[in-house]
C-alpha beads as a LAMMPS data file, in Angstrom:
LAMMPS data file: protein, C-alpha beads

345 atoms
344 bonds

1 atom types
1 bond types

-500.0 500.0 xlo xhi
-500.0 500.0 ylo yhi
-500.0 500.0 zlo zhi

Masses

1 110.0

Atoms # bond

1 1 1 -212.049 -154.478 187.669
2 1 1 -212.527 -150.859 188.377
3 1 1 -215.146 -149.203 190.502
4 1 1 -216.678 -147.585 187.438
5 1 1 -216.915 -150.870 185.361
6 1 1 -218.576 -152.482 188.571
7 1 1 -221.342 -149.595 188.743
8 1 1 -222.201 -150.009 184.930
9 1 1 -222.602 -153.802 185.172
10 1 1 -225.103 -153.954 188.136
11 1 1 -227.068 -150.758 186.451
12 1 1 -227.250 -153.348 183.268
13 1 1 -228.157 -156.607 185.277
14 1 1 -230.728 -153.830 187.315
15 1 1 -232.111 -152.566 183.991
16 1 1 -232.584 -155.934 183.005
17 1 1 -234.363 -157.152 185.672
18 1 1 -236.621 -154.680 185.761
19 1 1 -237.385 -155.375 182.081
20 1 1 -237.829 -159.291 182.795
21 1 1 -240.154 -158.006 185.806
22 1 1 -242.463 -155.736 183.697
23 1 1 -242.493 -158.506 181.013
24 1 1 -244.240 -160.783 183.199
25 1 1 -246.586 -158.462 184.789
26 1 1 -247.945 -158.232 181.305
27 1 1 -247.977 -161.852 181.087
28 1 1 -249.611 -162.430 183.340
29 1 1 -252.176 -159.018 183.399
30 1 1 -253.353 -160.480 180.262
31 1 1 -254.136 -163.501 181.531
32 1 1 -255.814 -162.566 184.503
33 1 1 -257.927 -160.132 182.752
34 1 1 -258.902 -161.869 179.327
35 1 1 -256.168 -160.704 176.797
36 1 1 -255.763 -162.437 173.024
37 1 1 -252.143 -161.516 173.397
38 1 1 -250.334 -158.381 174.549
39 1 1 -252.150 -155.646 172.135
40 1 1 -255.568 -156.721 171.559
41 1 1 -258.262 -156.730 173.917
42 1 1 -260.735 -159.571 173.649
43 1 1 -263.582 -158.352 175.805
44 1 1 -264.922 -154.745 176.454
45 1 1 -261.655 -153.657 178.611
46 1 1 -260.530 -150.019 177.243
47 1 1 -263.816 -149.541 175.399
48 1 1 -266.578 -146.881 175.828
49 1 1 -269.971 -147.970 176.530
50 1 1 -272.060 -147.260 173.451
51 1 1 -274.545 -143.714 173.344
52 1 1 -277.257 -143.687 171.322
53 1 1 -280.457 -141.077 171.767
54 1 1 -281.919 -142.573 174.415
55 1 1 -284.097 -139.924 175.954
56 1 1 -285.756 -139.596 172.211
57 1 1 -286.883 -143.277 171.659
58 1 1 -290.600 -143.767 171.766
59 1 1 -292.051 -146.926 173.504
60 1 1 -295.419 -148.131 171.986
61 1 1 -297.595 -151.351 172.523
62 1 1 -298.187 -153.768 169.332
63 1 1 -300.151 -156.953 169.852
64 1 1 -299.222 -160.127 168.034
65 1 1 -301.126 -163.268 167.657
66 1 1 -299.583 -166.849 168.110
67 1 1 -299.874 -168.175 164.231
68 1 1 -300.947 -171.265 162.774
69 1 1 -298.627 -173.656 161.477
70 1 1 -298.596 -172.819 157.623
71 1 1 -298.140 -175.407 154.547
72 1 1 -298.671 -174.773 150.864
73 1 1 -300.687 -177.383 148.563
74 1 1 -299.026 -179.947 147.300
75 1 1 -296.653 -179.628 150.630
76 1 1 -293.689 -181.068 149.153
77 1 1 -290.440 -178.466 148.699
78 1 1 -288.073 -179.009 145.660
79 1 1 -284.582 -179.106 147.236
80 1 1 -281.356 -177.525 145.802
81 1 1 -280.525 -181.021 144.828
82 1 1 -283.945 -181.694 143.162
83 1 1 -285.306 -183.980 146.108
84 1 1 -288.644 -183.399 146.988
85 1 1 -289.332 -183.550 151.506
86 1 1 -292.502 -182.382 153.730
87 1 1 -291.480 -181.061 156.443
88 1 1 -292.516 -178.802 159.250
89 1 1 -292.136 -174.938 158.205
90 1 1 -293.227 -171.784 159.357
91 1 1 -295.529 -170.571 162.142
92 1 1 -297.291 -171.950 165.502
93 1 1 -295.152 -172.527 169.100
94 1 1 -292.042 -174.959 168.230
95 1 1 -291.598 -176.375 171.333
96 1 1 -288.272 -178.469 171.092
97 1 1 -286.488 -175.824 168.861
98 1 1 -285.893 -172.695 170.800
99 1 1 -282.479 -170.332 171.471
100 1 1 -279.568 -171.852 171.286
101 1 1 -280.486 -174.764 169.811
102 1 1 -279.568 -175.963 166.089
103 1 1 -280.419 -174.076 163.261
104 1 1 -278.865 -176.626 160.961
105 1 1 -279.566 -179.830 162.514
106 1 1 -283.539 -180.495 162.365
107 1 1 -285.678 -182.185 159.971
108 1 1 -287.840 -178.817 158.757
109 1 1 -287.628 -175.733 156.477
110 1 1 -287.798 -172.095 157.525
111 1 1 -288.480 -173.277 160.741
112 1 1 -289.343 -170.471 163.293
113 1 1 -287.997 -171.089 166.857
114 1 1 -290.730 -170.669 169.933
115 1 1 -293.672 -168.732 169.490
116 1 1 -294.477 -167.204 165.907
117 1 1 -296.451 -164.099 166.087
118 1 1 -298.466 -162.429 163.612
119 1 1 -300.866 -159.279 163.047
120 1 1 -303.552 -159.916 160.409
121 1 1 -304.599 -156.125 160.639
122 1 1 -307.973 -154.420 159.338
123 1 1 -307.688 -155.841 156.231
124 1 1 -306.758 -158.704 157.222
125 1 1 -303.841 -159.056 155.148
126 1 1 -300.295 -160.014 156.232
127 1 1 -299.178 -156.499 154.519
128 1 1 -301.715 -154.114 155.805
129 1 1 -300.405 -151.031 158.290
130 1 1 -300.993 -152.929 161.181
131 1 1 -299.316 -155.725 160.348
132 1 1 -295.919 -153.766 158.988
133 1 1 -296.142 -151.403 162.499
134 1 1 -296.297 -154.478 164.436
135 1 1 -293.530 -155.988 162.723
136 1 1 -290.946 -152.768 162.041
137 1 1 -291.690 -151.419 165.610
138 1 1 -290.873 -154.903 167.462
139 1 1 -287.375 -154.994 168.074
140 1 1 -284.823 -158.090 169.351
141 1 1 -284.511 -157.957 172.963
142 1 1 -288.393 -156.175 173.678
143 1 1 -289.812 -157.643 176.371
144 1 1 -293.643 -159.695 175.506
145 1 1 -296.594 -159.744 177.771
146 1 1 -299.345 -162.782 177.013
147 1 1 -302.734 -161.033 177.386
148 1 1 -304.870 -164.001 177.257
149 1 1 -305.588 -167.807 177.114
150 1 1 -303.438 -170.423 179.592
151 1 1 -300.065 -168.774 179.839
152 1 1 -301.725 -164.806 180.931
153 1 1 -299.400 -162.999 182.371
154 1 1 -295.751 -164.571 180.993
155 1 1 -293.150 -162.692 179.795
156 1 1 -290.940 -163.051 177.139
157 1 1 -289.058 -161.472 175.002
158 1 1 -288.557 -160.708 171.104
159 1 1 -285.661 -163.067 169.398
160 1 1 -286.387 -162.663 165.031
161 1 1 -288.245 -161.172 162.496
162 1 1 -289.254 -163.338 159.493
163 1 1 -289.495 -161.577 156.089
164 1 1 -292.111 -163.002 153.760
165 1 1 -294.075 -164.531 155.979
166 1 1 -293.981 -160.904 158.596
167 1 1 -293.851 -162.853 161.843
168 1 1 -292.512 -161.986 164.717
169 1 1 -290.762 -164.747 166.971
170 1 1 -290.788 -164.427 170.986
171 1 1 -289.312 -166.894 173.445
172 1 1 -289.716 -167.479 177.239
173 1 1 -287.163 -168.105 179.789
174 1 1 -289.184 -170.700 181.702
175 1 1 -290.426 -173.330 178.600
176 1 1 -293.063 -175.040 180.627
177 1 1 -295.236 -171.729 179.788
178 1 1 -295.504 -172.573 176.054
179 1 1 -297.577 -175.384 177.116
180 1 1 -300.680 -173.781 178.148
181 1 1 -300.576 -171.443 174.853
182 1 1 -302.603 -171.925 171.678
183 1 1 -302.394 -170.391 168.387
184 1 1 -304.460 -167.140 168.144
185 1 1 -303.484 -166.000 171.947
186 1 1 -302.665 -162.235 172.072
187 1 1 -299.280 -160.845 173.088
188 1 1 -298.378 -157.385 173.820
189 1 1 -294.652 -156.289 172.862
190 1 1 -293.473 -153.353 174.516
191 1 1 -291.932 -152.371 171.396
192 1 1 -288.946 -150.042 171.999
193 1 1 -286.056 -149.333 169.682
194 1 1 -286.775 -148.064 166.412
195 1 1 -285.567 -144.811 165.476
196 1 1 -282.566 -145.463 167.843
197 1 1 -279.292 -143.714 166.771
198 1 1 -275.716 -144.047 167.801
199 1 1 -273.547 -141.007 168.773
200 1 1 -270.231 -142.070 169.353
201 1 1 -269.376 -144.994 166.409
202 1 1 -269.121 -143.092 163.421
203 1 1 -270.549 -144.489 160.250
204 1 1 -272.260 -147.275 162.335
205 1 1 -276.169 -147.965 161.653
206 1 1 -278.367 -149.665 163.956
207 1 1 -281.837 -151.343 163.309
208 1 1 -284.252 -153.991 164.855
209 1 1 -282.571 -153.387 168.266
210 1 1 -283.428 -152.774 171.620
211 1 1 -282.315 -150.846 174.544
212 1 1 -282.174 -154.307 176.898
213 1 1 -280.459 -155.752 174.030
214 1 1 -277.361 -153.258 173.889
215 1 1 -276.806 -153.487 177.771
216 1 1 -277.224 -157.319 177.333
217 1 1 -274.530 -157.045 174.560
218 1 1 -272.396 -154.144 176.302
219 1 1 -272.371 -156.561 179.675
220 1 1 -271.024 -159.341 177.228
221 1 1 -268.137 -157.054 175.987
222 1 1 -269.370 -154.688 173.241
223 1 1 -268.365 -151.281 173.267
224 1 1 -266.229 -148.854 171.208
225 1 1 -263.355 -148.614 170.657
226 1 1 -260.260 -145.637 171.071
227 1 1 -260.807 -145.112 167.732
228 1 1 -264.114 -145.229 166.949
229 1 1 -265.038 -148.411 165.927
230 1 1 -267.916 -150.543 167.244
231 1 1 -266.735 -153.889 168.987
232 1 1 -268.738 -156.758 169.320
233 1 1 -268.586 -160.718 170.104
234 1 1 -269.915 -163.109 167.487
235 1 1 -270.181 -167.259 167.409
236 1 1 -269.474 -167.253 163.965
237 1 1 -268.471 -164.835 160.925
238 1 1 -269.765 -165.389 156.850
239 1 1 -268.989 -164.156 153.586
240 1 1 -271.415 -161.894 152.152
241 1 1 -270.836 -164.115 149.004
242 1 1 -273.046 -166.774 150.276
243 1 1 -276.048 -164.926 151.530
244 1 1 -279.456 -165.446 149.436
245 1 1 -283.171 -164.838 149.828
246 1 1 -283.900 -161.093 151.148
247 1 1 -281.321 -159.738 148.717
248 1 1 -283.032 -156.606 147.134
249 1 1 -285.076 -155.229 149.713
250 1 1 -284.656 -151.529 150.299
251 1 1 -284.888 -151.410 153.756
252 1 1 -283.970 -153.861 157.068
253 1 1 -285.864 -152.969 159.432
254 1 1 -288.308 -155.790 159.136
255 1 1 -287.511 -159.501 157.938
256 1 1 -284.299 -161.244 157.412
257 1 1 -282.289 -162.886 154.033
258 1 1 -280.917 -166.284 154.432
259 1 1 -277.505 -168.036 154.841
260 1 1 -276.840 -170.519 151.659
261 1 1 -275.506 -173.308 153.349
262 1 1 -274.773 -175.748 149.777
263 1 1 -270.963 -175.216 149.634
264 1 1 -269.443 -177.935 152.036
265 1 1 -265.812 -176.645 151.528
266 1 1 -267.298 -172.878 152.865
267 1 1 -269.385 -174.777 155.684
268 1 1 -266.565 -176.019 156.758
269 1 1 -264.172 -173.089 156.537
270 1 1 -266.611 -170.882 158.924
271 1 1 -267.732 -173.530 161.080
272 1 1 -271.435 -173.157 159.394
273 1 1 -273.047 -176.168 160.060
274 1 1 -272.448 -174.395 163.822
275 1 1 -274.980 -172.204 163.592
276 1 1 -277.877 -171.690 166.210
277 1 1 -281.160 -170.109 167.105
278 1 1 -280.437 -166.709 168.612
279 1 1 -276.533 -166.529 167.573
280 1 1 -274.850 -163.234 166.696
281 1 1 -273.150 -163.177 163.561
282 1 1 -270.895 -160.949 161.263
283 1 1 -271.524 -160.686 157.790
284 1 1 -268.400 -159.691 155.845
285 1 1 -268.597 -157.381 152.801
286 1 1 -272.068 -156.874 153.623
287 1 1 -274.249 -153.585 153.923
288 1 1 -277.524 -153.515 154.866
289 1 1 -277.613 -149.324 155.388
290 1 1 -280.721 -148.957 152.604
291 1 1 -281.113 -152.364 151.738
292 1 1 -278.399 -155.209 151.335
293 1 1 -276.135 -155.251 149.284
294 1 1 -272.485 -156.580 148.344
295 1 1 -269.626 -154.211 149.147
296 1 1 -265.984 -154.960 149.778
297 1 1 -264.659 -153.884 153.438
298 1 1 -268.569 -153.390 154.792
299 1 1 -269.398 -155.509 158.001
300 1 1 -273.083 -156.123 159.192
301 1 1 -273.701 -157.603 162.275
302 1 1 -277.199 -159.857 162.675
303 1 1 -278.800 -162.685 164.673
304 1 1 -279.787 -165.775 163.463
305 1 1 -284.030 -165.857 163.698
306 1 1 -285.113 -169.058 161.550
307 1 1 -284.089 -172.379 160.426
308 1 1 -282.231 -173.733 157.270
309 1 1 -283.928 -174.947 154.280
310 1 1 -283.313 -176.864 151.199
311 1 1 -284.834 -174.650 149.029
312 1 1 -282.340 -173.204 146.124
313 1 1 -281.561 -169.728 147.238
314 1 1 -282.443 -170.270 151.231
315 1 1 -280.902 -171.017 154.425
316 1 1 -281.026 -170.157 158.473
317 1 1 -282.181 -165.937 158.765
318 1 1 -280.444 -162.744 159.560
319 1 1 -282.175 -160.104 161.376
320 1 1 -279.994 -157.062 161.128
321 1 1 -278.746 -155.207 163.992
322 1 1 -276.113 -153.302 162.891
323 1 1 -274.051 -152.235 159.566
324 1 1 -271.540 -150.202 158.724
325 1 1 -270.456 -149.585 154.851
326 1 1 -267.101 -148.177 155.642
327 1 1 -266.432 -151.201 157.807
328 1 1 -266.207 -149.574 160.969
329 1 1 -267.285 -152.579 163.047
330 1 1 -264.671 -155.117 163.896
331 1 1 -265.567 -158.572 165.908
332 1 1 -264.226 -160.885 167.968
333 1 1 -264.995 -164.582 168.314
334 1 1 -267.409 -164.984 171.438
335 1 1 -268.928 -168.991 171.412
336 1 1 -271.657 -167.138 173.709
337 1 1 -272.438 -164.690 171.557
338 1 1 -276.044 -166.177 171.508
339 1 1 -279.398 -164.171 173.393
340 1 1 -279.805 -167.605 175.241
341 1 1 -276.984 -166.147 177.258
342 1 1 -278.151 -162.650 176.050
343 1 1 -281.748 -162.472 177.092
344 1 1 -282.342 -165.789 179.115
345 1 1 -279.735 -166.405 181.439

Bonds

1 1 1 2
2 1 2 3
3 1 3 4
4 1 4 5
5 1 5 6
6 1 6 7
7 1 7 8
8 1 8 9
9 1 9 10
10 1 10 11
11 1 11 12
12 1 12 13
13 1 13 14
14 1 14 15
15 1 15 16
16 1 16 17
17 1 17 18
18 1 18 19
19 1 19 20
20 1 20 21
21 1 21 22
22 1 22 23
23 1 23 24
24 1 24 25
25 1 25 26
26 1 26 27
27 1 27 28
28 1 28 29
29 1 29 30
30 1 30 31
31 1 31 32
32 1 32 33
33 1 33 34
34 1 34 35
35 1 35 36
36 1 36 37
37 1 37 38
38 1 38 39
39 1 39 40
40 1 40 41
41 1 41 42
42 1 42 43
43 1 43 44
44 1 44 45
45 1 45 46
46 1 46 47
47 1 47 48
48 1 48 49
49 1 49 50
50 1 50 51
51 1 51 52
52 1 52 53
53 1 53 54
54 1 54 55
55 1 55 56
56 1 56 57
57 1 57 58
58 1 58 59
59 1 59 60
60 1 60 61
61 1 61 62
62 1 62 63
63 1 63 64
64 1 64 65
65 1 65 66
66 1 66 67
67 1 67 68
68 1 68 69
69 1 69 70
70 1 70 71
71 1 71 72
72 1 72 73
73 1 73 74
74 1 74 75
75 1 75 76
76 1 76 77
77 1 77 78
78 1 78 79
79 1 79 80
80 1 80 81
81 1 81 82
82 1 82 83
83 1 83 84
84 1 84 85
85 1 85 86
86 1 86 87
87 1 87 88
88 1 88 89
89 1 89 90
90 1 90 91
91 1 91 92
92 1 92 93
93 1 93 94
94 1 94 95
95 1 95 96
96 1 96 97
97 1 97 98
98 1 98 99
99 1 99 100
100 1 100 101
101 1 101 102
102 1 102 103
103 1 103 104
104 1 104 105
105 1 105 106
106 1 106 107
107 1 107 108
108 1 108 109
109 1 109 110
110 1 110 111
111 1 111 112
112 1 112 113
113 1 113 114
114 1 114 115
115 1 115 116
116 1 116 117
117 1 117 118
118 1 118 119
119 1 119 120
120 1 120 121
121 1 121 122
122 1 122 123
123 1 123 124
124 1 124 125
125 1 125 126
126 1 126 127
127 1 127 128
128 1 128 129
129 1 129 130
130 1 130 131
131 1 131 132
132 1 132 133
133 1 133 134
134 1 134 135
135 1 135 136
136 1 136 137
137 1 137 138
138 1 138 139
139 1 139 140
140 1 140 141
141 1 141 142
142 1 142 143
143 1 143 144
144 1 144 145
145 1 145 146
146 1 146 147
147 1 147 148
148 1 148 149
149 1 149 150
150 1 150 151
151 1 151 152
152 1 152 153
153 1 153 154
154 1 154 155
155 1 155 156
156 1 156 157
157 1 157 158
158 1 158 159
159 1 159 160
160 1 160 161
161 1 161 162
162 1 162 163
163 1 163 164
164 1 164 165
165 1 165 166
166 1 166 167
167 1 167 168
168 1 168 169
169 1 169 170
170 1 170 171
171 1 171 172
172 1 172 173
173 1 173 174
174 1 174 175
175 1 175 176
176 1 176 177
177 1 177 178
178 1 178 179
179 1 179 180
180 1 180 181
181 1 181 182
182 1 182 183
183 1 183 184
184 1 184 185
185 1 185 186
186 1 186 187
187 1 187 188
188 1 188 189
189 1 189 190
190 1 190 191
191 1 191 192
192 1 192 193
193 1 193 194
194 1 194 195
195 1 195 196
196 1 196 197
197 1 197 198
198 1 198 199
199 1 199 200
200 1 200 201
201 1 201 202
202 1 202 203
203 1 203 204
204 1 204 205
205 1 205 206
206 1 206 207
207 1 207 208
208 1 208 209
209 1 209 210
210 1 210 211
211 1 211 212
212 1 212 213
213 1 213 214
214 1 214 215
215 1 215 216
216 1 216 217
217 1 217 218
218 1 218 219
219 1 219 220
220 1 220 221
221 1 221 222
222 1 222 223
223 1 223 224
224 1 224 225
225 1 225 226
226 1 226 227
227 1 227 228
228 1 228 229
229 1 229 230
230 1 230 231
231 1 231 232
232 1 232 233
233 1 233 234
234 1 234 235
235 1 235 236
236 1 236 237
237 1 237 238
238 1 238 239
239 1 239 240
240 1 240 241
241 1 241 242
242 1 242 243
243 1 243 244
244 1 244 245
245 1 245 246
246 1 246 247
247 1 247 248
248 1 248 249
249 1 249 250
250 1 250 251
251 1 251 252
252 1 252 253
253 1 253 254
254 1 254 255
255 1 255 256
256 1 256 257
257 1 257 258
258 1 258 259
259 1 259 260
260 1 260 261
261 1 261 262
262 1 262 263
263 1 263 264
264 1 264 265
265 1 265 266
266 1 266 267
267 1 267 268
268 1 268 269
269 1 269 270
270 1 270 271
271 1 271 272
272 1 272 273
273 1 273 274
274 1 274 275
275 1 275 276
276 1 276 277
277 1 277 278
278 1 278 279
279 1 279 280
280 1 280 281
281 1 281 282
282 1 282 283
283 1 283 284
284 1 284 285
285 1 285 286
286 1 286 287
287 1 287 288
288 1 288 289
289 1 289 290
290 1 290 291
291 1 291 292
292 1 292 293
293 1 293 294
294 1 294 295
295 1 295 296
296 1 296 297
297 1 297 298
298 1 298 299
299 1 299 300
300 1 300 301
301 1 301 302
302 1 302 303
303 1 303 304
304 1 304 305
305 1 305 306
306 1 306 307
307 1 307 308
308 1 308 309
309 1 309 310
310 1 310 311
311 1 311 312
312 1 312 313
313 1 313 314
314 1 314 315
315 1 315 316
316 1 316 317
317 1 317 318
318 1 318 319
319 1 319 320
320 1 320 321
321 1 321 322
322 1 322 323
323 1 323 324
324 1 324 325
325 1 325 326
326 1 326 327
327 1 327 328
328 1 328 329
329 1 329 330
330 1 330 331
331 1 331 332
332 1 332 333
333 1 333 334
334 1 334 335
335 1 335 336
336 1 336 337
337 1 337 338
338 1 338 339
339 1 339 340
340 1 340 341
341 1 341 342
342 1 342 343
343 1 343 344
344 1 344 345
């Protein structure tokens, strides 16, 4: 074999080498630092932290009072099915249901996890001014102050909005506090986040969201991506097509609209029956920019905030947190994606 012919061999065998080499350096780079497979990310490596208008947000104090428990006369609910139950609904402190437990699994209806609070207002009505500023101006992730009665002093923080009823739901790292509260204690929430805007994900609305919230969510792997799209972890994702009570509302920035869960072959399919307190979830085909609606290739990303029901029409809440009609959201599957792990841990 000639000189020449030797030369070109070991340049192939080097070439090759080198090839096998860089091949497993990517192997193994995505292992090491959390890849789905060699071109997709699945945390917040190569994405931007999100901007929004920070300097411009205005923080305000709303006070909220710890509900009563609330039943209508005759208490019995007509299920989808046309059973008739009782069982535990909205309002007061739930002390065994809190985030990241069940919103499937319990025996009650519209159940509201933690503390349910409320502002009766000057009029005393449910709708008055005070009562929507209290409600609209509390977003997810504020932090709660208890003014008075046995548990003065603890903090919490903001975890749903309930439409219908207008309550507010808080929770507290350290359950033992719920204890020494009653119904009709005042809490203060340091209500900061509406009016926030992003900057730098185009076509991307956010609502009912706080500023501890996003760095919460940002430390968990949000961010945006190269191109402009908002990224985000979720436990589970669910087709628009199932989604119920709160349809027709012009606005999100109060309330929530319910998850029909009466089609076992689509519980099933999206891991449903899954579902907890406090989880972050993608709505497909969904846009909740002025309203909600139904709209092929929209994504709306929201946190579950009350429990399931058997009423016809109803099912475990969404509090929106972000939408996007042009779809310019995409998700990846995050089992944590929960503000147990969010806000409490």
């Amino acid at each position: 074999m000639s000189t020449t012919k030797i030369i070109k061999i070991n340049k192939r065998r080097t070439a090759g080498l080198k090839l096998k080499t860089a091949a497993a350096a990517v192997v193994f780079f995505c292992i090491v630092f959390g890849y789905s497979n060699a071109g997709e990310l699945s945390g917040s490596n190569g994405l931007s932290p999100l901007e929004y208008n920070r300097d411009e947000l205005v923080k305000m104090a709303v006070i909220g009072y710890i509900a009563e428990a609330r039943l209508n006369h005759p208490p019995y609910r007509v299920g989808a099915d046309g059973s008739l139950r009782v069982l535990p609904a909205t309002g007061s402190i739930t002390y065994n249901f809190r985030t990241g437990d069940s919103a499937v699994n319990i025996a009650g209806d519209h159940v509201e996890p933690a503390v349910t609070l409320f502002n009766p207002g000057s009029t005393g009505s449910r709708t008055s001014p005070e009562s929507r500023g209290f409600n609209i101006l509390s977003c997810i992730g504020n932090e709660v102050r208890v003014l008075d009665g046995g548990a003065e002093g603890a903090v919490g923080y903001v975890i749903g909005k309930h439409g219908g009823s207008e309550h507010v739901m808080v929770d507290f790292k350290d359950p033992e506090v719920m204890k020494e509260m009653s119904p009709g204690d005042r809490m203060q929430v340091y209500a900061l986040g509406t009016g926030m805007e992003l900057l730098n994900a185009e076509d991307v609305k956010v609502m009912n969201t706080s500023p501890q919230l996003l760095e919460a969510l940002t430390e968990a792997g949000m961010g945006v991506t190269p191109e402009g799209k908002l990224r985000i972890g979720v436990a589970v994702t669910v087709p628009a097509k199932i989604m119920g009570s709160g349809l027709g509302s012009n606005h999100v920035y109060s309330g929530d609209y319910d998850i029909q869960l009466f089609d076992e072959e689509v519980n099933e399919k999206y891991g449903l029956d899954s579902l907890r307190f406090g989880d972050i979830v993608a709505i497909t085909d969904a846009d909740h920019s002025y309203g909600r609606i139904y709209k092929t290739g929209a994504v709306s990303i929201g946190v579950i905030t009350h429990s399931g029901s058997i009423i016809a029409g109803h099912g475990p809440g969404v509090t929106t947190l972000f939408t996007s009609t042009s779809g310019n959201i995409e998700f990846f599957t995050d089992p944590d994606a929960n503000l147990k792990h969010l806000l409490f841990e």
